[in-house]
Every structure is written in C-alpha cells, then in structure tokens.
N, C-alpha and C positions, 0 to 999 in steps of 0.2 A: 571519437570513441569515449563513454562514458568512463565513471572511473571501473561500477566491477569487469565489464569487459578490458580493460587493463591492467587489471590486476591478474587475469585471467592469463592474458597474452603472455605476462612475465612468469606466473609459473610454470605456464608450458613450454617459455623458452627456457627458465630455471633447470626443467625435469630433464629438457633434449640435450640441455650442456652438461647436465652430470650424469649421465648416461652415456655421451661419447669422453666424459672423463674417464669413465669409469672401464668403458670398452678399451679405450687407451691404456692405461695401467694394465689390462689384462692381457694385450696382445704381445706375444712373447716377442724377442727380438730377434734378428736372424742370426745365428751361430755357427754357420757353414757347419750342421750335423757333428760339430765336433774334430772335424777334419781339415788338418793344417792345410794351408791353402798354398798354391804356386801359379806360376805364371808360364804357358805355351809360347815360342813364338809362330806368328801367323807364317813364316815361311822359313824355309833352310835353304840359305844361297849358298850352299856348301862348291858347287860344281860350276864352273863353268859361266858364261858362254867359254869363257878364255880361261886355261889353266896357271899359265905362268904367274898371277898373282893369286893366288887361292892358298890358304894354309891348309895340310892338311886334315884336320879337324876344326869345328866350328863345337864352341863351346857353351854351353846355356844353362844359365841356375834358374831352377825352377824354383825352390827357394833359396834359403845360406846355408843349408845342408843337404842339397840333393842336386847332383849336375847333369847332362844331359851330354853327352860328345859324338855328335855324327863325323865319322869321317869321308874326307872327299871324296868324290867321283874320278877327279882326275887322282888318286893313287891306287882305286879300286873301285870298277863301278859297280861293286856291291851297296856301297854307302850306306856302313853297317852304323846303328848306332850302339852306342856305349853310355853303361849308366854308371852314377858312382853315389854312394848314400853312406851319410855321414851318421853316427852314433856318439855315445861319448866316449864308448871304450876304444871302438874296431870303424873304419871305411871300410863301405864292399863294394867293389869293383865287378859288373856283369859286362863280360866279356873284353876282347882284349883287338877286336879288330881284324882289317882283312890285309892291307896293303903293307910295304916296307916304309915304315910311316915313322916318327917321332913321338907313340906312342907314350913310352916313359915319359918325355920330360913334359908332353900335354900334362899327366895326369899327376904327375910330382908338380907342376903349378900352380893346378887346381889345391893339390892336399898344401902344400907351401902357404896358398894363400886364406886357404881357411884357417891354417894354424897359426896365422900372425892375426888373424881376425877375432880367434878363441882365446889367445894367448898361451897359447900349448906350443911345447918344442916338438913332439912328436904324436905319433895317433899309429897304432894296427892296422895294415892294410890286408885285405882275404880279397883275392882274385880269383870269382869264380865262374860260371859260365853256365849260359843258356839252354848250351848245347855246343859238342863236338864238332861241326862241322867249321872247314878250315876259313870259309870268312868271320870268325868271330873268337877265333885261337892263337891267329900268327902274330900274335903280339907278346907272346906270354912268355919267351924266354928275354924279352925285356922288361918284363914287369918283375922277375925274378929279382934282377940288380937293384930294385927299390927300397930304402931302409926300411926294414920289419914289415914286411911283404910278405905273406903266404901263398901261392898260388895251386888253388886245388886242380888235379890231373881231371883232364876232361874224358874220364872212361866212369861205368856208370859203376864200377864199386868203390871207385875212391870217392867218387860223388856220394854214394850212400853210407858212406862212412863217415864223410865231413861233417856231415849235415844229420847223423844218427837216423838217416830212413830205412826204418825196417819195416819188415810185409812189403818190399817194394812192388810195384808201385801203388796199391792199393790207400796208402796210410800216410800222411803229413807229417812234417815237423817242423819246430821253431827255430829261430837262432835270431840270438840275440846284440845286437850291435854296440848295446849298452843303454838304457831308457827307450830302444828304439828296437819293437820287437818285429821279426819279416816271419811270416807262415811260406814255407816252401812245399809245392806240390806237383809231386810226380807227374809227368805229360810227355810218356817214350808218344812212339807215333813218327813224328818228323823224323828223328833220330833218336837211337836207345836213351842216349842220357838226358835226355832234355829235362828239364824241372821249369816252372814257373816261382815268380816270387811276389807277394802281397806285402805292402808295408803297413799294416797299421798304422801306421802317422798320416800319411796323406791319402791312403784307401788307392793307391796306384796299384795294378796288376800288372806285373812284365812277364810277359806270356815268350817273348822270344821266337823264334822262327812259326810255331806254331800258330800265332791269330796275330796279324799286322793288316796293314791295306796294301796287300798284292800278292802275290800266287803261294797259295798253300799249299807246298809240297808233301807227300803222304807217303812213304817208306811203306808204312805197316798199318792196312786198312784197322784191323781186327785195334790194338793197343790204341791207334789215334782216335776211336770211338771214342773207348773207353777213357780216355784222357780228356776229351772235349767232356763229358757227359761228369769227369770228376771235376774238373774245373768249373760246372755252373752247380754241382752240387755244394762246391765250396764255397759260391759267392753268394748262396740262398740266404736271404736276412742281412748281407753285408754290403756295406755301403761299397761302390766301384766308381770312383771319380775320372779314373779314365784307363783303358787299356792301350798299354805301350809294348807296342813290337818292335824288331829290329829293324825291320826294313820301310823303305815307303817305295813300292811299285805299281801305285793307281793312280791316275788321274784323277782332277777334277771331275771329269768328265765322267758321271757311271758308266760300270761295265764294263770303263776303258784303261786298259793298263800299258805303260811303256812297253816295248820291247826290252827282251831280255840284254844287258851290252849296253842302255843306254845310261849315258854319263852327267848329261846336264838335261836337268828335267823342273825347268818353270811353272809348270803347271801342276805340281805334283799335288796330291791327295792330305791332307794333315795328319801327322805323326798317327794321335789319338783316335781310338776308337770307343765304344761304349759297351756294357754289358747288353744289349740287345743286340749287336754283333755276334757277339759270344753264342747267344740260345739260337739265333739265327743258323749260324752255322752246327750247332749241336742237331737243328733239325734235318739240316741238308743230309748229314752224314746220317743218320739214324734212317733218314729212307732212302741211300743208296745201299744198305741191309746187306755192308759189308763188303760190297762194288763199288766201289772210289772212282767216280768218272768225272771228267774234267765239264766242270759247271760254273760258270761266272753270275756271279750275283755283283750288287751296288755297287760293295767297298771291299770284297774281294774275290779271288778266285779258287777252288778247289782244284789241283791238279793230283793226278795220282803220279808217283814217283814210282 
C-alpha cells in the first residue's frame, strides 16, 4: 500500500472511531423509565405436597420497602395474597387474609424488621382492603391489637371516606404514605367496595379479586364494565410493571385453571400479569354488551357470579 492510500485508510478508520465515539456518548443509558425496580419469585411453594411443615404464610420482598405475603393452602385454599408498602410516614397493609392464621405476628415481623433496618422505633400502619369479601378480611380483628394500627372497615362508605372518594365510583384519589404517593381507583363489579391501588414508585397495579390469573367472578355485570374500562383509562400514558392480584388459579397450562378446593398447586400460573391483560379483558366484557358469560381465555377466566 503506497503511502497516500494509507493515509487514506487511517482517516477513514479515524472518521468510523469517532463516529461510534460519538454514537457512544449519545446513547442514553438504561434507567428502568424511572421506576423502582423489585424482584418476583419464579414460584410460591406455599402448600403442600405435605402440610405439616408449611408456615402459614410465605413471605417475599420485592424490594426493602414493599412485601408480598401469600398465605397457605393448607390454612385456606384460597391462598390469598397480601401486600404491605412501606412509606416514610404510614405501612399500608392490603388485606388481611382468609385462614385462622398468625396473621399479626407475620406482619409485626415484617414491620419489626424493617424498623431496625431504617432505624426507626415505630411507623403507622392503615389496614385496608381490596374488597370485602371474607377470604381477604378474617384477619383484621388481629391486625387491630397491632401498635398504631388503623384498620379501615371493609363497607364502601367507610372506604370512601378513608380515602376521600367522592363522585364514587366514577373519580380517584391519592393517599399518601409519606414520599410514597398510591392513586386509588374505584372498581365495584366483583364486590361493592372493591378499589384498586397504583404505586407510583414501582408502577405496580393491585387490582385484587378483580384481574389476577384465574376465575373472574362478576357480581354486577353493568358497574364491572365500567370498572374494567376506568381502570385502562387510568393506566393510559402510565408506565404498568406488573399487575398483581390476589389470587393465582391458572395453570401453566393455557386456558387451564385448577379446580375450585385445590390446595397444592406446582404448576401454578405467575403471580404477575401485564397491562395487555387488562385491555384484553376490557375487550371480552365490552362485547358480551352487558351478558357476562363464563369465557376462558389464556391467563384467565370470566365467570358470572
């Protein structure tokens, strides 16, 4: 190679290296959208095969401020979960459980162990709830005895009162945990009082008996539209990291869900769902035009109640 053809070759290597310099420097870096990130586990060996060693709850930090508490099969084969989200001022505790369980001191553990983690002797705890019905309430005159424990009544005017929702259910409101803000929104349908809860910090939706992976019970076709239909209006523009329901009654398996009664379930379906869940099922119901008929799709099922 003479010399100007080498001299050649090195500008144009010159120009291609500061060109993916330059592409380099400009490529933003990943920042997970802004939104705190946690960790799922791949399964919930909560149940079974065998009971007699089983606690009844299995506990899981999604991160150091937001807990996860499925309880057993073998005390209830509901095997509701329970969530707990830590703030700086208040803990909010959703739901309180199905079985005659150890409830309290699960969740005085949890708060125990984060307070010696923060350094703090005490924190507010608000026990509220998804929804009325009794797999997800019979814990709550133990969660009472808890130091500086509030527990809101699961009937829908004390709920709209705790939580200042007026125009119910058409209309949202906030509450604030302390640097840790949750949008709460109306979603009667399953049951009168139902609400959902958004955490701005981690972009989690707890939708509660209303959208999980297995059978969607329907009370009131007409209200559960409308509730499906506000809830994707509410998540328009908004980041959705994962939809968390109470229950898990699917399989792995599409289209296949446990039987009602069953207790130990190794193959089960993962906690999480996604905002495409969500519109999915907003579609189902919008063309059953108000006739709620029992329809199985993927990752869950419609049944009318």
């Amino acid at each position: 190679m003479n010399a100007q053809r080498r001299a050649g070759a090195i500008a144009t290597l010159a120009c291609l290296f500061a060109m993916l310099s330059t592409a380099s420097a400009q490529a933003p870096e990943p920042d997970g959208a802004g939104v705190r990130q946690g960790t799922l586990p791949r399964s919930w060996p909560t149940s079974g095969p065998r009971c007699a060693d089983k606690a009844d709850f299995q506990v899981h930090a999604y991160n150091d401020d937001l807990y996860i508490l499925r309880e057993s099969g073998c005390s209830n084969y509901e095997k509701p979960f329970l969530y707990l989200i830590f703030g700086k001022e208040k803990a909010l505790l959703l739901d309180t459980g199905a079985g005659q369980t150890d409830v309290d001191q699960v969740v005085n553990n949890v708060l125990q162990d984060w307070l010696r983690r923060n350094g703090r002797e005490s924190i507010a705890l608000v026990v509220a709830h998804t929804h009325a019905h009794g797999d997800h309430i019979a814990g709550d005159s133990q969660l009472r005895g808890l130091a500086r424990a509030t527990v809101v009544e699961p009937k829908p005017a004390a709920v709209q009162a705790f939580f200042a929702l007026r125009n119910w259910p058409s209309e949202t409101s906030t509450y604030d945990l302390g640097q840790r803000v949750l949008d709460i929104i109306p979603i009667p349908g399953h049951e009168p009082s139902s609400i959902a809860f958004y955490d701005r910090q981690t972009a989690l939706l707890f939708t509660g008996d209303t959208l999980y992976a297995g059978r969607l019970y329907v009370a009131d076709a007409a209200a559960f539209a409308l509730s499906i239909q506000r809830l994707v209006d509410f998540t328009h523009g908004k980041i959705v990291a994962h939809i968390l329901g109470n229950h898990i009654e699917q399989t792995r398996t599409p289209y296949m869900d446990y039987p009602v009664g069953t207790v130990y379930q190794p193959d089960e379906h993962p906690l999480e769902l996604g905002r495409a869940h969500l519109l999915e099922l907003n579609e189902a119901v919008r063309e059953m035009n108000g006739k709620v008929q029992r329809k199985a799709f993927r990752d869950f099922t419609i049944w009318p109640h």
